[in-house]
N, CA, C and O atoms as a GROMACS GRO file, in nm:
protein
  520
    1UNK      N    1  11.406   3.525  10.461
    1UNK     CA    2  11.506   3.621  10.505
    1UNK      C    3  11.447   3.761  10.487
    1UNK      O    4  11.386   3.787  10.383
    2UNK      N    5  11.465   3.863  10.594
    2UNK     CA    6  11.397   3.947  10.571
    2UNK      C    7  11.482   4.044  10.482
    2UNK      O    8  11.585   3.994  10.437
    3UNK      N    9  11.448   4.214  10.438
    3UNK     CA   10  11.550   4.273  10.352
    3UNK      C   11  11.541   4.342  10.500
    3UNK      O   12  11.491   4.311  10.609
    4UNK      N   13  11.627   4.470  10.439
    4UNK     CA   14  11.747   4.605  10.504
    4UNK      C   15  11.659   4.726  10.458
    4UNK      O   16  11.665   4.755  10.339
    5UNK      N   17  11.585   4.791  10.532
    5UNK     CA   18  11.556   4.894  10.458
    5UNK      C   19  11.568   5.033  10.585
    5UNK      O   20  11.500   5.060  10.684
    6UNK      N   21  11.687   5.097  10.522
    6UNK     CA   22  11.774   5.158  10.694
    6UNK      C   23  11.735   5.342  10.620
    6UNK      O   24  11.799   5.361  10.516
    7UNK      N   25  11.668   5.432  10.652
    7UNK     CA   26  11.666   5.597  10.636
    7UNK      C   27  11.800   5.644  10.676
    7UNK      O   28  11.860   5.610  10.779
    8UNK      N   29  11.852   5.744  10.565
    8UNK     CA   30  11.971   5.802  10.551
    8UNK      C   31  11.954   5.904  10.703
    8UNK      O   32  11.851   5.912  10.770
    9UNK      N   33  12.057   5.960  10.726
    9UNK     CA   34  12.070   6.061  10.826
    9UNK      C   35  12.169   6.151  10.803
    9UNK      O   36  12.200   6.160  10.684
   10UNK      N   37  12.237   6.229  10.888
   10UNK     CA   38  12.344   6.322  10.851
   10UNK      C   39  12.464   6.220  10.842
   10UNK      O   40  12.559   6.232  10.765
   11UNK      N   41  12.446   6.131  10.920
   11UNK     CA   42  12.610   6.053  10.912
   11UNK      C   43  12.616   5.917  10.852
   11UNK      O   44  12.713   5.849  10.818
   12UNK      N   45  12.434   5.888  10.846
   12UNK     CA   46  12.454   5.755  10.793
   12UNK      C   47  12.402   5.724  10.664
   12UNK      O   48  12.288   5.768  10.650
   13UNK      N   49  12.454   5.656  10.552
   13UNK     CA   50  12.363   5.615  10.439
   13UNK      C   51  12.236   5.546  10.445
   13UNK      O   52  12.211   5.471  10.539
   14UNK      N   53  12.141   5.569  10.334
   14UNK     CA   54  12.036   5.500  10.300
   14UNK      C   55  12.101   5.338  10.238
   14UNK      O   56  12.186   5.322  10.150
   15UNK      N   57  12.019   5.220  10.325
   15UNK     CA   58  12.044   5.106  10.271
   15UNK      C   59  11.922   5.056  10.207
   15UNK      O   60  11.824   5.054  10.282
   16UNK      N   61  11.912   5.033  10.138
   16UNK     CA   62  11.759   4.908  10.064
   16UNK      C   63  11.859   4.770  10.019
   16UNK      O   64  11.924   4.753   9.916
   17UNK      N   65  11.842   4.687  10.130
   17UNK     CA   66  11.918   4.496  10.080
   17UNK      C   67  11.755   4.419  10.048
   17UNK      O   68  11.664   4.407  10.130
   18UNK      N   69  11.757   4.380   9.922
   18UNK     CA   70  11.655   4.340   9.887
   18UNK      C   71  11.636   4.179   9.877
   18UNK      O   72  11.666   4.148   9.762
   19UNK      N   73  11.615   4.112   9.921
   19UNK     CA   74  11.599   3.958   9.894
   19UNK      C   75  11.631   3.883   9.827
   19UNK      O   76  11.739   3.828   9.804
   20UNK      N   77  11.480   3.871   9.771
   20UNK     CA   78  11.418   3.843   9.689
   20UNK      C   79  11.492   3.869   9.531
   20UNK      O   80  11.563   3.793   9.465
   21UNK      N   81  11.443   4.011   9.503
   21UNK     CA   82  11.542   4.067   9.381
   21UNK      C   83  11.684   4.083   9.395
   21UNK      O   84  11.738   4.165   9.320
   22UNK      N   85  11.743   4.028   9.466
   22UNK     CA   86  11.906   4.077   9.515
   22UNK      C   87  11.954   4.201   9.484
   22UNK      O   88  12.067   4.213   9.438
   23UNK      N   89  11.881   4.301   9.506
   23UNK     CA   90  11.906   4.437   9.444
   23UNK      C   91  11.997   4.469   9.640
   23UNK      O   92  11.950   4.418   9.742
   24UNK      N   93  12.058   4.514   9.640
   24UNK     CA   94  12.115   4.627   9.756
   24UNK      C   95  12.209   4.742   9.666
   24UNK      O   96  12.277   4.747   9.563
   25UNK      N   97  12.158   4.837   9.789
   25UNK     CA   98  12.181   4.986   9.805
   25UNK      C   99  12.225   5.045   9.866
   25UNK      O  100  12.169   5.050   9.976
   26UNK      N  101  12.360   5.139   9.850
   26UNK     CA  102  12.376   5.196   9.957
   26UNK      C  103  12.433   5.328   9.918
   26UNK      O  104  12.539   5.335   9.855
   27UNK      N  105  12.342   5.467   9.968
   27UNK     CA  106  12.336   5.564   9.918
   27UNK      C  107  12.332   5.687  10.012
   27UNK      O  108  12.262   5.696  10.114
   28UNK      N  109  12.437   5.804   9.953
   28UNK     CA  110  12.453   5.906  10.104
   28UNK      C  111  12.582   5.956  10.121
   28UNK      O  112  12.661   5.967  10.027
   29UNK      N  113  12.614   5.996  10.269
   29UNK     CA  114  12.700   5.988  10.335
   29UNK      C  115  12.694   5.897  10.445
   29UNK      O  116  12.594   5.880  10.513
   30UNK      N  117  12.806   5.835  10.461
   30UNK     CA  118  12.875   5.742  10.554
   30UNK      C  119  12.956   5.782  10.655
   30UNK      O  120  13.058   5.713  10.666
   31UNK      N  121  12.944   5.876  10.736
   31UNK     CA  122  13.082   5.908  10.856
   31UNK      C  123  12.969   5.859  10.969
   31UNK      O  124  12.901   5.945  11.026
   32UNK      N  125  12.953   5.730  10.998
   32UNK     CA  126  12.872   5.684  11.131
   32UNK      C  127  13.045   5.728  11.247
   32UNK      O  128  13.167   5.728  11.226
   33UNK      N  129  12.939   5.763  11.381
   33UNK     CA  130  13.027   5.770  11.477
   33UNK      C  131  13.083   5.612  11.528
   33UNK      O  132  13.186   5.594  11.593
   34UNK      N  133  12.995   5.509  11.481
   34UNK     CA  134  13.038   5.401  11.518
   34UNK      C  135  13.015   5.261  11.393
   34UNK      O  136  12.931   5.172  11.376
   35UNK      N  137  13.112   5.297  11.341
   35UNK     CA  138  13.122   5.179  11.188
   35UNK      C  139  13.051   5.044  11.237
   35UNK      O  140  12.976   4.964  11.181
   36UNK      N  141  13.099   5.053  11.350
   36UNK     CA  142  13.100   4.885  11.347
   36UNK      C  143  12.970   4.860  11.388
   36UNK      O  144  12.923   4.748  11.373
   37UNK      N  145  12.921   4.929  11.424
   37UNK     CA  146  12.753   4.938  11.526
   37UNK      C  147  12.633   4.933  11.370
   37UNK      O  148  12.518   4.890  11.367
   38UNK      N  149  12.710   4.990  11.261
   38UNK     CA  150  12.602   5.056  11.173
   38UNK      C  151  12.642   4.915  11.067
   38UNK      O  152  12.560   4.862  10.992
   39UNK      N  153  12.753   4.883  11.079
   39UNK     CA  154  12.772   4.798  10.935
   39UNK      C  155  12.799   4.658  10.950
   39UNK      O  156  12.826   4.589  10.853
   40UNK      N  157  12.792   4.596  11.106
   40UNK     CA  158  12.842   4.506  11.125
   40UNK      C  159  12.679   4.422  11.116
   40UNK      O  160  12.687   4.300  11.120
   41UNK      N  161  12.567   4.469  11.105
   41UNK     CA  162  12.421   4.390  11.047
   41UNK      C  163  12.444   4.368  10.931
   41UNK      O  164  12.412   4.260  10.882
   42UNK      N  165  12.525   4.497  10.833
   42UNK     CA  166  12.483   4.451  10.709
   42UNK      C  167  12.608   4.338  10.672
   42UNK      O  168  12.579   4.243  10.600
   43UNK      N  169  12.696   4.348  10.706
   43UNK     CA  170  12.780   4.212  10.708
   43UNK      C  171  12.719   4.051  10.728
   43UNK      O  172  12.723   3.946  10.664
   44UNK      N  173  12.664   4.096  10.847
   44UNK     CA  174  12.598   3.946  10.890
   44UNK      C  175  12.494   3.903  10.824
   44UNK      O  176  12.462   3.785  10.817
   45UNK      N  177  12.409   4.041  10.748
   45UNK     CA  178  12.280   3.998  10.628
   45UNK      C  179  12.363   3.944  10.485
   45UNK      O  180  12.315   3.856  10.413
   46UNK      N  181  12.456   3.991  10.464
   46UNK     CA  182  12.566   3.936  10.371
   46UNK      C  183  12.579   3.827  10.373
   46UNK      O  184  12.522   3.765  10.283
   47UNK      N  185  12.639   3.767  10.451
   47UNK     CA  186  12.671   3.645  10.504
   47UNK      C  187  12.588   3.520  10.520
   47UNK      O  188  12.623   3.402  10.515
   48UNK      N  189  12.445   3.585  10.546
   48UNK     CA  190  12.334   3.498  10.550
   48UNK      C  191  12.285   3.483  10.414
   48UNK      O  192  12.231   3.382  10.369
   49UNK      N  193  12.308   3.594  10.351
   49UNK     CA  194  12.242   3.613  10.183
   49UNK      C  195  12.312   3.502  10.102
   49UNK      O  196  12.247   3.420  10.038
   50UNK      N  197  12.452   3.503  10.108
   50UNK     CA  198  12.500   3.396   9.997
   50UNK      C  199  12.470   3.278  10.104
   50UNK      O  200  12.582   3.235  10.128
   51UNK      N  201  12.413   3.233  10.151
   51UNK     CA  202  12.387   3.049  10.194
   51UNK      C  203  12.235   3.054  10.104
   51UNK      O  204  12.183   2.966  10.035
   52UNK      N  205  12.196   3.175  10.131
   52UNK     CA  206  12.011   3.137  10.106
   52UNK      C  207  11.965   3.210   9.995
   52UNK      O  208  11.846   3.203   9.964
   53UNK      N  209  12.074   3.307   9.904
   53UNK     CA  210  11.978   3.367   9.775
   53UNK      C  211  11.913   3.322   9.643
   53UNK      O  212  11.976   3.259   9.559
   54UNK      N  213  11.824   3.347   9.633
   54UNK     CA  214  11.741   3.298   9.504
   54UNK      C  215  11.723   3.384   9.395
   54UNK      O  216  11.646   3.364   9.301
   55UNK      N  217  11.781   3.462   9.408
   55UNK     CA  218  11.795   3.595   9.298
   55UNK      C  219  11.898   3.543   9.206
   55UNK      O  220  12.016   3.524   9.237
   56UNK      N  221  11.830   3.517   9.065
   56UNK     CA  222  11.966   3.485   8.953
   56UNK      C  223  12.053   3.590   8.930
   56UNK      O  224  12.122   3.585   8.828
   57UNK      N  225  12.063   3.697   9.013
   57UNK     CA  226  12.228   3.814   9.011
   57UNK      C  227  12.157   3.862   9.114
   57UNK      O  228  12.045   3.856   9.165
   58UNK      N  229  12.329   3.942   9.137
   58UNK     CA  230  12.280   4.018   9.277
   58UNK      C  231  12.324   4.155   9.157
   58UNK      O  232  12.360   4.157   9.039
   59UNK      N  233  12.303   4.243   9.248
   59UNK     CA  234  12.319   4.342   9.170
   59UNK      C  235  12.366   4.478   9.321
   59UNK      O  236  12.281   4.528   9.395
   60UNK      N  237  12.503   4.506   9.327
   60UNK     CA  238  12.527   4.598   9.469
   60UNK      C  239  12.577   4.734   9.392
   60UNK      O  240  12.669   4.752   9.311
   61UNK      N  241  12.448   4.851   9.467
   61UNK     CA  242  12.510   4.963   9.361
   61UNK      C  243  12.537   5.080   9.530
   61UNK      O  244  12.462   5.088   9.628
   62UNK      N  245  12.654   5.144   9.508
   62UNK     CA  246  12.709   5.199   9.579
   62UNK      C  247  12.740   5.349   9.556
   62UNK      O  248  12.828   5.377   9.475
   63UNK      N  249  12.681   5.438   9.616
   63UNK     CA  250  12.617   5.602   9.527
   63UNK      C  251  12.670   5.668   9.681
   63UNK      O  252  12.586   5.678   9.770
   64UNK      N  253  12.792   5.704   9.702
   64UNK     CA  254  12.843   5.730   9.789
   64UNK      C  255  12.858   5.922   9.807
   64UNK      O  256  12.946   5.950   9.725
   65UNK      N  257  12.826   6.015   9.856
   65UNK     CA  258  12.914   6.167   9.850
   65UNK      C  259  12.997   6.161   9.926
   65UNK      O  260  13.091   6.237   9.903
   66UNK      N  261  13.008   6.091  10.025
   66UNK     CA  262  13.159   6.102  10.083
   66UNK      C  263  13.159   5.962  10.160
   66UNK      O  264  13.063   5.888  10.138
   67UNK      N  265  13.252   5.923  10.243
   67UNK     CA  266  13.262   5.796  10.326
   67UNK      C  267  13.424   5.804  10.369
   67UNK      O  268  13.526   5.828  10.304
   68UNK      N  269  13.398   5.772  10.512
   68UNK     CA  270  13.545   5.794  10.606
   68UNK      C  271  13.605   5.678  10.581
   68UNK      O  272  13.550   5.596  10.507
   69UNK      N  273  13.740   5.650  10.645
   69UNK     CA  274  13.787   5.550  10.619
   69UNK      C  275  13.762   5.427  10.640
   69UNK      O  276  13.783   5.334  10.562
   70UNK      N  277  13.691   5.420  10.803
   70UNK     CA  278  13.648   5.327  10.847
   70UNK      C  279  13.494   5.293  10.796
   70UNK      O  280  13.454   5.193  10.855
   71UNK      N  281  13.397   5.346  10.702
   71UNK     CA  282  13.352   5.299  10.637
   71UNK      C  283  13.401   5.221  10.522
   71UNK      O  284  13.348   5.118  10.483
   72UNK      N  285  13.499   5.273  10.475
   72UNK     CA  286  13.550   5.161  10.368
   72UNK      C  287  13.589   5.064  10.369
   72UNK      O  288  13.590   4.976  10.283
   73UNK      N  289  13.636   5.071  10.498
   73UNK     CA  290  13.738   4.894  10.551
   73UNK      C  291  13.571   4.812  10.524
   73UNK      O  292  13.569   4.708  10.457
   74UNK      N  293  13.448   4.865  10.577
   74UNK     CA  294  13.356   4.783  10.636
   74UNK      C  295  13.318   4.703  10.447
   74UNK      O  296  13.296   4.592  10.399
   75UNK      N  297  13.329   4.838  10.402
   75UNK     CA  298  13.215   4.850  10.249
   75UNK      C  299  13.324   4.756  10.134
   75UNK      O  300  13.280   4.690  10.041
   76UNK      N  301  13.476   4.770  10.168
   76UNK     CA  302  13.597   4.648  10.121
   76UNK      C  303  13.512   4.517  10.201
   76UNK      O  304  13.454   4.435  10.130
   77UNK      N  305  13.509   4.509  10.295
   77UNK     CA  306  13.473   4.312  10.383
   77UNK      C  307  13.324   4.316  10.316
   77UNK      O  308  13.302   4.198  10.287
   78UNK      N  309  13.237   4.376  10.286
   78UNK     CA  310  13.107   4.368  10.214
   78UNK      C  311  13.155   4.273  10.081
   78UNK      O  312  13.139   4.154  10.057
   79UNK      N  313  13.232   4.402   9.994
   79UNK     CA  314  13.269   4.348   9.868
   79UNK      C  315  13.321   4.207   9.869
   79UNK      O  316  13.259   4.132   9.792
   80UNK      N  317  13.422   4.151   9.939
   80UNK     CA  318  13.481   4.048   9.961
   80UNK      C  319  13.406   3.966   9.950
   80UNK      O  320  13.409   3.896   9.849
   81UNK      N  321  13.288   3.939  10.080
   81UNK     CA  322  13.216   3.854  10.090
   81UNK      C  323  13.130   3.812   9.982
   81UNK      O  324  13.087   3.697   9.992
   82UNK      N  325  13.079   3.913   9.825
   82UNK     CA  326  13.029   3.903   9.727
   82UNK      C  327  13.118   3.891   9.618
   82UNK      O  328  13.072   3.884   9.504
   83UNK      N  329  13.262   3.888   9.644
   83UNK     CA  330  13.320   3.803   9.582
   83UNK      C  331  13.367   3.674   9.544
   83UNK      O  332  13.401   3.614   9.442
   84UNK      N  333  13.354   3.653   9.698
   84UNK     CA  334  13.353   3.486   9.732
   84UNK      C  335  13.196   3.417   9.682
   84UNK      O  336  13.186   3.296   9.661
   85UNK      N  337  13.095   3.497   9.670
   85UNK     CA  338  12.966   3.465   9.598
   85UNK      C  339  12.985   3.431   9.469
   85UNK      O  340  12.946   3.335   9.402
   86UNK      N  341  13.072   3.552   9.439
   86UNK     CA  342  13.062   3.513   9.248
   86UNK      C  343  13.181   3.369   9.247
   86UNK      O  344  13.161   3.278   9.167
   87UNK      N  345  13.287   3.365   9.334
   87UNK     CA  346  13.378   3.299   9.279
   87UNK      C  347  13.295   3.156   9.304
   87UNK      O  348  13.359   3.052   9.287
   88UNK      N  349  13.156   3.149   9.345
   88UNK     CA  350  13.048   2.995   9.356
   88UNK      C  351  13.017   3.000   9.229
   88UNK      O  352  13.040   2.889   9.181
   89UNK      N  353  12.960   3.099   9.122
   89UNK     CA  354  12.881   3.104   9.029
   89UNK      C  355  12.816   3.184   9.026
   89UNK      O  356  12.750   3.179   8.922
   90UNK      N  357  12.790   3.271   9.090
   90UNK     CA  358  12.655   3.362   9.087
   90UNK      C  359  12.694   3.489   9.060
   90UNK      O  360  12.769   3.554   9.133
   91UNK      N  361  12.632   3.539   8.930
   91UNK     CA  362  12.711   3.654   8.906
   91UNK      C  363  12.668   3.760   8.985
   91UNK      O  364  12.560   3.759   9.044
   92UNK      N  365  12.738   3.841   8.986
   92UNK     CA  366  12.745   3.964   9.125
   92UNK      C  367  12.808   4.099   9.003
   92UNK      O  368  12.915   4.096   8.943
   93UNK      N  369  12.725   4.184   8.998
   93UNK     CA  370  12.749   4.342   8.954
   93UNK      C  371  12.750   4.414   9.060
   93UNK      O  372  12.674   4.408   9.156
   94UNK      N  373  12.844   4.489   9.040
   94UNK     CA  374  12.898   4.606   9.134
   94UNK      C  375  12.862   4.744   9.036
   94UNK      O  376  12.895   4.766   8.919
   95UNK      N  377  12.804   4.804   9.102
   95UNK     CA  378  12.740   4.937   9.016
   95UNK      C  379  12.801   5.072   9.135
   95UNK      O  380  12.744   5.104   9.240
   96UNK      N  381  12.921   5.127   9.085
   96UNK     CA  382  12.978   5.221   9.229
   96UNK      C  383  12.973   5.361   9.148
   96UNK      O  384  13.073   5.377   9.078
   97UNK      N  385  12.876   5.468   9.143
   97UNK     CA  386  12.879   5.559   9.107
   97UNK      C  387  12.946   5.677   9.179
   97UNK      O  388  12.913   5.700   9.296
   98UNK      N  389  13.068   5.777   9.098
   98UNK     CA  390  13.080   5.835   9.194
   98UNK      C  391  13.104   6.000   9.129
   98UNK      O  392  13.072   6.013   9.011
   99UNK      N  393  13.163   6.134   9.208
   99UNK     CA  394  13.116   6.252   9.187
   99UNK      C  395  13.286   6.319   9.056
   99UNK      O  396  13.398   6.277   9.029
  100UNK      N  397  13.218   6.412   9.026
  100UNK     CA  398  13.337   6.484   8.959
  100UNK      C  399  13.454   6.498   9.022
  100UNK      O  400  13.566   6.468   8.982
  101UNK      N  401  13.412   6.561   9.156
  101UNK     CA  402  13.528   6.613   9.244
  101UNK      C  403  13.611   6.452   9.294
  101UNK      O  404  13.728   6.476   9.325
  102UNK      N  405  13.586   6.345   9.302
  102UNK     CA  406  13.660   6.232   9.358
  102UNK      C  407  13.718   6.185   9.242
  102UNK      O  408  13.798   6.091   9.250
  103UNK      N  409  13.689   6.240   9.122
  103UNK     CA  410  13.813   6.165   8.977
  103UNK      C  411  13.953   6.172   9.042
  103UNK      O  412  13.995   6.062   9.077
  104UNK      N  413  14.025   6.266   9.063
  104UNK     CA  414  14.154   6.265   9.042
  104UNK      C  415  14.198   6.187   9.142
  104UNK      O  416  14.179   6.219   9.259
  105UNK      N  417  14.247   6.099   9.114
  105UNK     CA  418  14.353   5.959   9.209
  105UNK      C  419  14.212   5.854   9.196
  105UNK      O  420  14.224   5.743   9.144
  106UNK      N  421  14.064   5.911   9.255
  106UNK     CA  422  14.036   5.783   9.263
  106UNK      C  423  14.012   5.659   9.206
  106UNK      O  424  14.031   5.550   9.260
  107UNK      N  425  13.965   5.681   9.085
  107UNK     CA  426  13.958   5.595   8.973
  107UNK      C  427  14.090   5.548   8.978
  107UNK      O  428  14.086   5.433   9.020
  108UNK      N  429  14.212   5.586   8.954
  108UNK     CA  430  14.296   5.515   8.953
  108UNK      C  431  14.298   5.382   9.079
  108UNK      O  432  14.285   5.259   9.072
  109UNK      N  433  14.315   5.455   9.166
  109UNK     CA  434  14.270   5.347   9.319
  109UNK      C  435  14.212   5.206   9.284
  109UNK      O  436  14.236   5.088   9.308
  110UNK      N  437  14.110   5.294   9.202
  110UNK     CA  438  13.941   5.170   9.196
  110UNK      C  439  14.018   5.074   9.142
  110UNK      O  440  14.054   4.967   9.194
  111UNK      N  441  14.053   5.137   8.984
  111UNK     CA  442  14.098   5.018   8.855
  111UNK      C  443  14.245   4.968   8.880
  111UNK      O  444  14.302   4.896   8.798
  112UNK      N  445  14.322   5.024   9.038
  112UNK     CA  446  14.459   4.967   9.028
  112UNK      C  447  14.400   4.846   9.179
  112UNK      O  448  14.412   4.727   9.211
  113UNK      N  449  14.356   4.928   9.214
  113UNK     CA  450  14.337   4.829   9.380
  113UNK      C  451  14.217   4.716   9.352
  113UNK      O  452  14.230   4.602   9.309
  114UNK      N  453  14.121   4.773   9.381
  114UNK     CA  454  13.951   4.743   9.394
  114UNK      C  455  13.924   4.649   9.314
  114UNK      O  456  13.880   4.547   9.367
  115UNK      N  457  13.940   4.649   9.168
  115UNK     CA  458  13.897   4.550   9.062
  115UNK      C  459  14.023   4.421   9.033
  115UNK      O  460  13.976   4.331   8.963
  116UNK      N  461  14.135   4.402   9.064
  116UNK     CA  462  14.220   4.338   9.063
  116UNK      C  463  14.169   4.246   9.156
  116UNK      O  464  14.172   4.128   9.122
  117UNK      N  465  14.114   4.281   9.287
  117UNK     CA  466  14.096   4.242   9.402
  117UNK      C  467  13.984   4.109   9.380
  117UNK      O  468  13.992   3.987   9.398
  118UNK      N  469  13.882   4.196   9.333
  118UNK     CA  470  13.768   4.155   9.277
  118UNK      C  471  13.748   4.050   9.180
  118UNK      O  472  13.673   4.081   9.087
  119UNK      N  473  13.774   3.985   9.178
  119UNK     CA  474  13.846   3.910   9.055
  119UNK      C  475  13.703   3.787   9.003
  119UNK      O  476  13.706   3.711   8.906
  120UNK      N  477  13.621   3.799   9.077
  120UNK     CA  478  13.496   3.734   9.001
  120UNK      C  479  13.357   3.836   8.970
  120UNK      O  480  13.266   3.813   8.891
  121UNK      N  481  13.377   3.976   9.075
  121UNK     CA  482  13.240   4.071   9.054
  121UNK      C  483  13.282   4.124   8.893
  121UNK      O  484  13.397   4.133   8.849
  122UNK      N  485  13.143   4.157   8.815
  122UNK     CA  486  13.150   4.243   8.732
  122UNK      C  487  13.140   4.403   8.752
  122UNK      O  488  13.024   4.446   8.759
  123UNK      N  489  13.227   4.484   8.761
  123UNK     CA  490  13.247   4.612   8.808
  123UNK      C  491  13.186   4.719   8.719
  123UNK      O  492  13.226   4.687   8.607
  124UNK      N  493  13.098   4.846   8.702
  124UNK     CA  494  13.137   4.916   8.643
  124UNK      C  495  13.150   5.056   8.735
  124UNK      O  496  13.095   5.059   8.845
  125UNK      N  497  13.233   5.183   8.681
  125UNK     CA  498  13.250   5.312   8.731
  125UNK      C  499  13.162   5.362   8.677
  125UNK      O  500  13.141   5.339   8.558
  126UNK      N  501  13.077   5.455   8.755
  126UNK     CA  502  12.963   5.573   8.668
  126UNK      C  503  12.976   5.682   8.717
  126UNK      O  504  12.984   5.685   8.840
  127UNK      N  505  12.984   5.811   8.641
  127UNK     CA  506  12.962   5.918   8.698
  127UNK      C  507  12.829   5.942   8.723
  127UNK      O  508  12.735   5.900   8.656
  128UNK      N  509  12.823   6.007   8.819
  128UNK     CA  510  12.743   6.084   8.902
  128UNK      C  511  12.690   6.203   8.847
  128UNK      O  512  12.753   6.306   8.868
  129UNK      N  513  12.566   6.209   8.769
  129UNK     CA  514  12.512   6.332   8.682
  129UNK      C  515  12.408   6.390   8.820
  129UNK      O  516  12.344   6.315   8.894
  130UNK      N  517  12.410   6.513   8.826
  130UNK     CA  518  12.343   6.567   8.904
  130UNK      C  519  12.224   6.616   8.856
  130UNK      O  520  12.146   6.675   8.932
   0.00000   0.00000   0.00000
């Protein structure tokens, strides 16, 4: 299986999906003019990853400065799909670092919505040191 290795732009994030090491990355800004054009590969590399990974953890770290909505619906069906990974056995870390200015409400969001949801990834929140 090959990896993901996609150069950031003004609208799109840097991806590194790694194999082998189950390391993926996704780092930047996210306002693609067309979500579905930019994220609907990394879905389907998703999808192919839990039938065929050999990496004893995956490890998905998510280093976001901003992201529209319709990136999130995509970057929620990502998570999902690596939840249904862990809920096989395979542990799955979620590493979602994010900025000063997005504390207020969002953390709440994360730890009321996101991690409830999540119910087999191991989650953690990190700030974002500049």
């Amino acid at each position: 299986m090959e990896n993901i290795i996609i150069a950031a732009n003004k609208r799109t994030p840097a991806v590194s999906f790694e194999f082998t090491k189950g390391e993926l990355s996704i780092t930047g800004r996210s306002i693609p003019e067309d979500a579905f054009a930019f994220y609907s590969q990394l879905l389907l590399w998703l999808e192919n990853y839990t039938h065929q990974h050999t990496a004893p953890q995956t490890t998905i770290t998510i280093s976001l400065d901003y992201y529209n909505t319709s990136s999130s619906m995509y970057l929620l069906n990502m998570l999902k799909i690596l939840d249904e990974l862990a809920a096989k056995g395979h542990p799955v870390l979620l590493k979602w670092y994010f900025y000063e200015e997005d504390v207020e409400g969002w953390v709440e969001t994360f730890e009321e919505s996101l991690i409830p949801m999540l119910k087999h990834v191991q989650s953690e929140l990190i700030h974002f040191k500049e």
